[in-house]
C-alpha positions, -999 to +999 in steps of 0.1 A: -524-286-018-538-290-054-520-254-064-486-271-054-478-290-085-490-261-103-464-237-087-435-257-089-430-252-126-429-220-122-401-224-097-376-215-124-386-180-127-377-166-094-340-163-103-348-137-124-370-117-103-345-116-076-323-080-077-287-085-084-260-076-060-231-064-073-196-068-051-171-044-051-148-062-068-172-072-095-180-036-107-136-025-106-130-054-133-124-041-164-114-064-201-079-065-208-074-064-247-039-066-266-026-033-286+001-035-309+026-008-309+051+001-337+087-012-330+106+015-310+137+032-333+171+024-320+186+051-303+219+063-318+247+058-301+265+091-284+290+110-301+310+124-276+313+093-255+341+094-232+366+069-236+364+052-206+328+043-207+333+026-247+350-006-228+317-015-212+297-014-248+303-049-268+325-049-297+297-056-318+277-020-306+303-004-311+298+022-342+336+011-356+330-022-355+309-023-390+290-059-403+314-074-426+304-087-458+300-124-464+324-136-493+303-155-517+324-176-537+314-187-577+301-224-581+331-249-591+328-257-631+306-281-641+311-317-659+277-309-676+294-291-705+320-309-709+300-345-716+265-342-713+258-376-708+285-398-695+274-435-696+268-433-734+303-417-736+323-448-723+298-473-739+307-455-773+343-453-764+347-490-755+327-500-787+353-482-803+376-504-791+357-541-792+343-535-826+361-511-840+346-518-877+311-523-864+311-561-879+297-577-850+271-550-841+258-554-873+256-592-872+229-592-843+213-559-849+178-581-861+159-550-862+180-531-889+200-555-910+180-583-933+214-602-929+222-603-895+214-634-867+177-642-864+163-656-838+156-696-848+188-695-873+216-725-860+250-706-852+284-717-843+301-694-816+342-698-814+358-692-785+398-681-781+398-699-747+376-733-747+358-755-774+330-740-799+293-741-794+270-746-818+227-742-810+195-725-815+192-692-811+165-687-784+167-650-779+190-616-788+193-589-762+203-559-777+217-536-749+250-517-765+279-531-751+261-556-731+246-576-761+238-611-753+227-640-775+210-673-758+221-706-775+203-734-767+217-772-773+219-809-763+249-825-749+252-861-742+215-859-739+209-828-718+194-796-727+222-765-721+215-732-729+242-708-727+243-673-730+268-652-749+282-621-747+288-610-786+314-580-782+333-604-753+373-601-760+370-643-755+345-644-790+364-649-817+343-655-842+304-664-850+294-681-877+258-690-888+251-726-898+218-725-908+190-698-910+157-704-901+138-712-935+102-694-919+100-655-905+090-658-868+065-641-853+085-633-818+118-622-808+123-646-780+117-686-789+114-701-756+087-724-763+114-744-787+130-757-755+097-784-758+109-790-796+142-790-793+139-820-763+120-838-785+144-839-814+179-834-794+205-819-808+200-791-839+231-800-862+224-836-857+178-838-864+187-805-886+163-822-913+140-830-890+138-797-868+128-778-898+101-798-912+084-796-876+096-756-875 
């Protein structure tokens, strides 16, 4: 009884010393593998065909019937060489017609021109349609056509800030009152809005706005 545990890890070995039996149907199998064979040739079609058996072949089989050719058409001309870049086109094309001397470009181009608007300088803006505005100029947007300026005033004791557009058909004219007596440092004054409450309106504390400017 002591040989018992002994044996039984041995127990795993008598698999293999048993002899195979092989079944009839395990010894006809055979592996099944893939082989690739050329693409057969097509076989040409008869030449003396008789007549009556060339209704069963499609129309497309048939050796009269040939592929047609597929009509390529050229590409439509192209805008490109005619005007490369459109949008500057029109916007030089209707600055031809808003400023057609190039005045009142070169009144706000700031960046170019020692004697145009400033930012800081007083101006007077006259309308065709509406009463003048006089105020600060807070800020110039130069964007071609769209050019903007942003006045800045006080009426009957409110701060109003409007914005202008300087090639606008309703402008008539712009004039500058004052110019600002010290260079600034920035090219948009919106922290005068604090000065200009304390003082009111430009024209009116002019003396006064530029000793504290």
């Amino acid at each position: 009884m002591a040989a018992l545990p002994a044996m039984r890890q041995l127990g795993c070995l008598r698999s293999l010393m048993r002899t195979p039996k092989f079944s009839p149907m395990h010894l006809s199998s055979r592996f099944i593998s893939t082989v690739y064979s050329k693409k057969p040739e097509p076989i040409p079609f008869p030449q003396n065909l008789p007549q009556q058996f060339r209704s069963q072949i499609p129309i497309r089989l048939q050796p009269e019937q040939a592929p047609k050719k597929m009509k390529v058409y050229p590409p439509p001309p192209s805008s490109r060489a005619v005007c490369k870049d459109p949008v500057a086109h029109v916007a030089q094309s209707q600055m031809a017609v808003l400023d057609p001397n190039g005045e009142r470009k070169a009144l706000f181009d700031y960046r170019r021109n020692p004697r145009s608007v400033k930012p800081g300088d007083i101006v007077r803006v006259t309308f065709k349609n509406g009463d003048p505005f006089n105020g600060v100029v807070l800020s110039i947007r130069l964007r071609g056509v769209d050019t903007s300026v942003l006045l800045r005033n006080e009426l009957t004791r409110v701060p109003v800030e409007m914005s202008v557009k300087t090639f606008s058909p309703n402008v008539q004219s712009v004039e500058i009152i004052q110019r600002s007596q010290r260079k600034t440092r920035r090219a948009r004054l919106y922290y005068m809005r604090f000065v200009l409450e304390l003082l009111g309106s430009p024209p009116e504390n002019l003396l006064q706005f530029r000793a504290l400017y």
